[in-house]
N, C-alpha and C positions, 0 to 999 in steps of 0.2 A: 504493500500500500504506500508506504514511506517511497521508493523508488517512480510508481506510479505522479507521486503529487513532485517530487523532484523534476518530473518530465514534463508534468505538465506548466509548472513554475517556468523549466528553460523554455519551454516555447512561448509561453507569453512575455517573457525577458528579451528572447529574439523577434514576437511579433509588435511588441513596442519599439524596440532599436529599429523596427526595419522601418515603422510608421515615421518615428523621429528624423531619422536618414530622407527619408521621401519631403520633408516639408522644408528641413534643412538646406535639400540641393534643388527644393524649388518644382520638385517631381511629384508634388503631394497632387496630380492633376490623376496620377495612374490608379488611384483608389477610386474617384468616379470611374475610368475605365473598366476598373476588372467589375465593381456593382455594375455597372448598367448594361456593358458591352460583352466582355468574358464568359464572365459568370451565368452570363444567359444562352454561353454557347456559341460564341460567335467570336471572328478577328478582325471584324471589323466594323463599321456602323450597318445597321440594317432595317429595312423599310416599315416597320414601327416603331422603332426607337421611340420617335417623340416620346411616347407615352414615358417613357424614362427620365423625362428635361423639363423643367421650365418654358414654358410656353406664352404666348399672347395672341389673344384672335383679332383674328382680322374680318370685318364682318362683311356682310352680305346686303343688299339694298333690295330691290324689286325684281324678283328673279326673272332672267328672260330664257327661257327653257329652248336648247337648240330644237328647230324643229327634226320631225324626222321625212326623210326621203322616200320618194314615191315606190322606191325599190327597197325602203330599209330590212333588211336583214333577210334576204331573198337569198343572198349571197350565204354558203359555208365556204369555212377556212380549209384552203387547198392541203392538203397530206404534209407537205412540207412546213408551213406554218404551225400547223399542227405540234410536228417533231420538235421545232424551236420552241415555242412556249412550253412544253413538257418537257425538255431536255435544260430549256433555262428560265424556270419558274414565272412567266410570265402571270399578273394577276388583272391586267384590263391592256383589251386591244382595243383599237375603235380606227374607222376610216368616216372621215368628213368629207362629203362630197357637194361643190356648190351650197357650201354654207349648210350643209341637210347629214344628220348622223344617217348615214348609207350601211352602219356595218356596228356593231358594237357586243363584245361579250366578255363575259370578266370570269374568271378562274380562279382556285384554290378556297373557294368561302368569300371571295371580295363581292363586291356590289358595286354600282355606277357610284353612290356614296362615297365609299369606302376611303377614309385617311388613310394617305400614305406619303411618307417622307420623299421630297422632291430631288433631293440634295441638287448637285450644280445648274439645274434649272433653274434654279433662284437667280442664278449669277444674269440672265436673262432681265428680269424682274427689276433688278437695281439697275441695270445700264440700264432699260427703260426709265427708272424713277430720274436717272441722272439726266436722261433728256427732258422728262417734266419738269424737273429745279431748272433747266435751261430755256424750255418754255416759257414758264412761269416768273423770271426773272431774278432767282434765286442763285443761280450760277451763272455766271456774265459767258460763257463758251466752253469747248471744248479744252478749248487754249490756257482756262486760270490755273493759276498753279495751289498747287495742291498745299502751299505754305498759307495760303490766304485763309487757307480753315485748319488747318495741323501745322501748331509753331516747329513743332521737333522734326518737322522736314524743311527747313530753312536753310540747311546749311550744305556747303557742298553742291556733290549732284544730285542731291535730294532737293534743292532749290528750281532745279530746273524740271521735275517732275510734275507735270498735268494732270487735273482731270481727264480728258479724255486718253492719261496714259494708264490709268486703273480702267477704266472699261476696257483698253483694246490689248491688254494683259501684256503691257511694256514699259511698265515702274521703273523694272533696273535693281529692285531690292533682292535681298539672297535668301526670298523663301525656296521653304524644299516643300515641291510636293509630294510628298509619299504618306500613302494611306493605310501600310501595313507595320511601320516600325512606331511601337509604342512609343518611342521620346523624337520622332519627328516632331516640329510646329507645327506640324497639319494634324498630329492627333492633340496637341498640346492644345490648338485653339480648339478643338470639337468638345474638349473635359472641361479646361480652362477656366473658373468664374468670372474670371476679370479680363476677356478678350482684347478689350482697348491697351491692354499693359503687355501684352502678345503684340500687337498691332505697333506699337510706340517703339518696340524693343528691334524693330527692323534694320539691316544695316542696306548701304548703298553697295550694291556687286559692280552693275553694269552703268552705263549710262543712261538714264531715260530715254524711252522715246524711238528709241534704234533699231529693239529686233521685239519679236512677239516670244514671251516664257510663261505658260500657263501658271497659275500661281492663284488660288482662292485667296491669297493675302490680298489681291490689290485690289477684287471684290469688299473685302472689311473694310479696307482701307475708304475705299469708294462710299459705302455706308455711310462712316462716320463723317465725310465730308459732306455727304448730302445731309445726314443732321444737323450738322452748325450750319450748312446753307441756310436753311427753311427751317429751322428752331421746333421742327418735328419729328418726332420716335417714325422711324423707316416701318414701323406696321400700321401704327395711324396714315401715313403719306400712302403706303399700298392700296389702305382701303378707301380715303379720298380720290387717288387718282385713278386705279385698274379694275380695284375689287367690287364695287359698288357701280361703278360708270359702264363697265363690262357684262351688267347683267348674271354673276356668279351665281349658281341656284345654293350656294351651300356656304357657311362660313369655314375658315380656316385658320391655321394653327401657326404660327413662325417659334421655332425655337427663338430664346435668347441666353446669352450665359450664365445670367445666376435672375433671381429675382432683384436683387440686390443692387448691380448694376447697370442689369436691363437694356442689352445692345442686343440686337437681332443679330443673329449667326448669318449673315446676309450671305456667304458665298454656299449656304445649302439650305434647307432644312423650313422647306415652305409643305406645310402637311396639309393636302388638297387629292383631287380627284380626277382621272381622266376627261373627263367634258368641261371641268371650270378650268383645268389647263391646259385646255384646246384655244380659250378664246384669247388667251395671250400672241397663239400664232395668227391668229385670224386679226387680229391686233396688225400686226406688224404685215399680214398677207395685205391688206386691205388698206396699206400708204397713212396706218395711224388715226381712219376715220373706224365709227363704230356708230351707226345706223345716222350717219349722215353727219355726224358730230366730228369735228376735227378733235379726238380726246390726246393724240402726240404728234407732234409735228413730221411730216411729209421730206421733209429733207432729212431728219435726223433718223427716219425710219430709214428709207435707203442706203444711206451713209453703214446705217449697222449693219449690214446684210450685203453689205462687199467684204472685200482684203483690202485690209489698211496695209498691209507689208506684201509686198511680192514676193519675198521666202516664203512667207506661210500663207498660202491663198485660203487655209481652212477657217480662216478667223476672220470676225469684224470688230460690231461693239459689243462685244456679251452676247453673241450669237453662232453659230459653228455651221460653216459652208461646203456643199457636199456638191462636186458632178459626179452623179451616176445614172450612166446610161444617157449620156448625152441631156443629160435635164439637169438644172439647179435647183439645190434643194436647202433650204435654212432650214437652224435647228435647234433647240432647247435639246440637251443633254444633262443627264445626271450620272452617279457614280457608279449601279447597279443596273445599268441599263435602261434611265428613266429617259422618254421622246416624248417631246412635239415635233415633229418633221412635217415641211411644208414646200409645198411645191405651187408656188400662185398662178403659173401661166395655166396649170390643170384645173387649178381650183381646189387641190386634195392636200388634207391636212393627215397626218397618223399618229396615232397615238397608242403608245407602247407602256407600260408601266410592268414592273418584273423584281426578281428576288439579284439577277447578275444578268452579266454580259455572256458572251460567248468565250471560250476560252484563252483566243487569242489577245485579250486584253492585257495594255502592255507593250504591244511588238508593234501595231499600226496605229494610224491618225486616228483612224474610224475602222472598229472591229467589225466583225464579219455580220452577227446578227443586224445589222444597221440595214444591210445591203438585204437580206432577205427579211426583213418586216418592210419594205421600200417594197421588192420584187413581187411577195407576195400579195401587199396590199393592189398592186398592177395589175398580175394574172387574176386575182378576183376579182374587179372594175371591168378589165376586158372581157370576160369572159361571161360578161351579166351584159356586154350592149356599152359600156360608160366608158 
């Protein structure tokens, strides 16, 4: 017995040293990781998290229900789509045709409802909000400098870094993005309660402005300059400018990092639904108007949905650019496989929501399932008359 209570004394003598050591070296972030994320079986975030975080909604106004298409759901999913969604957890498909739900079914227990973490789709959502503070006259251009709202990028070539260099993902800072090493910054900022102190802690790599490095930091970064622009919380501005004006049938979730100090995890973690994030592409398909309403400006929609760098023709402002098959395709991207894909000269929007990507993630721009939820959403439209 005596030996037993000895055993048990050293491990809670090593599980305090280990907790001490954690908050010591500033790592006390890994203990939310192993509760929320680990411990639940998992290595890495996954498509209900939220339920594990702090959250703030973002509400909904007069819902304007897409309608549905004179052919909707005429159509089944070709054999090979089929294989994808079962192969990589897919839980809501949907094809928007002509503004009309043509196609929609959801899998695993979801619902058209159904929350579900958006992750880098959001990154979408804020360069839109950045064009509304520039609309709106809150941000004088693309061109301000990002000193004008963040003293601690004053100096150096942090001085010469822009607004429009956090949208088009060309800061110059030295985040890492990697989503599977526990003391990366990218999982530091996802635990983190005090994001802003993550955000602040950034050094200058490159020069601004010069090449595209994907990077959720300049997303954060981007938030918080659109708060000091417009002296409002980034889920109050969502729901004044997108969430409500957009006709959303359902309210939605934004993580933030603690309740405490209450910043939106803005480069992920919008908890919504395949149909109310459709109308974001339909948003930007449709030159920024939304039933007649100029709700974002017409230049700055196009502008997003080019290549700002001719090295990386994939990118714009918070938007990810696809040819396949001779067609252009803009696109809302998340971490596990989350789409809005859009294709305006067709008229067809897709929407993919899933547990991961295909396995090749990692090794290309644009992994493989990208290419066949595009393919098959085709062969089923052709193959109906569309």
């Amino acid at each position: 017995m005596k030996l037993i209570k000895n055993l048990l004394k050293g491990i809670l003598i090593l599980f305090a040293l280990l907790i001490a050591t954690l908050y010591l070296t500033d790592t006390d972030y890994l203990l939310k990781a192993v509760r929320t994320i680990y411990m639940q079986g998992y290595s890495t975030a996954f498509l209900d998290d939220y339920h594990k975080f702090d959250n703030r909604v973002v509400k909904n106004g007069t819902p304007q229900p897409w309608p549905n298409h004179a052919d909707y759901n005429r159509a089944k999913e070709t054999e090979r789509l089929n294989k994808a969604n079962k192969d990589w957890g897919t839980i809501a498909y949907v094809i928007i045709k002509n503004d009309s739900i043509w196609f929609e079914n959801y899998y695993d227990g979801y619902n058209k409802d159904s929350k579900t973490n958006s992750f880098s789709m959001a990154k979408s959502y804020v360069s839109g909000l950045m064009g509304k503070a520039i609309m709106e006259g809150y941000i004088k251009s693309l061109d301000q400098p990002v000193c004008d709202f963040i003293p601690e990028f004053c100096e150096g070539k942090a001085a010469k870094m822009t607004v429009g260099d956090l949208s088009r993902m060309s800061s110059g800072t030295n985040w890492d993005e990697a989503y599977y090493s526990p003391l990366s910054i990218t999982t530091r900022a996802y635990f983190d309660d005090d994001l802003e102190k993550v955000i602040l802690g950034l050094k200058m790599d490159k020069e601004p402005g010069t090449a595209f490095k994907y990077a959720s930091g300049d997303t954060q970064m981007l938030a918080m300059v659109i708060e000091k622009a417009t002296g409002k919380k980034l889920y109050d501005y969502l729901t004044e400018s997108f969430w409500k004006p957009l006709g959303s049938e359902n309210e939605t979730l934004w993580q933030v990092d603690s309740d405490d100090h209450d910043l939106v995890k803005a480069y992920c973690c919008i908890a919504s639904n395949a149909k109310d994030f459709a109308r974001f592409g339909k948003l930007y398909k449709d030159h920024g108007k939304w039933n007649g309403k100029q709700v974002l400006d017409s230049t700055f929609v196009a502008k997003s949905i080019q290549p700002v760098f001719p090295s990386s023709p994939e990118y714009g402002y918070g938007w990810w650019l696809k040819n396949h098959n001779e067609k252009d395709f803009f696109m809302m991207r998340g971490h596990l496989g989350q789409y809005v894909i859009v294709q305006p000269e067709d008229n067809v929007i897709i929407v993919r929501l899933g547990h991961q990507k295909s396995p090749d993630q990692g090794t290309t721009t644009f992994t493989e399932d990208i290419s066949v939820y595009i393919d098959e959403a085709y062969h089923m439209l052709n193959a109906n008359g569309q």
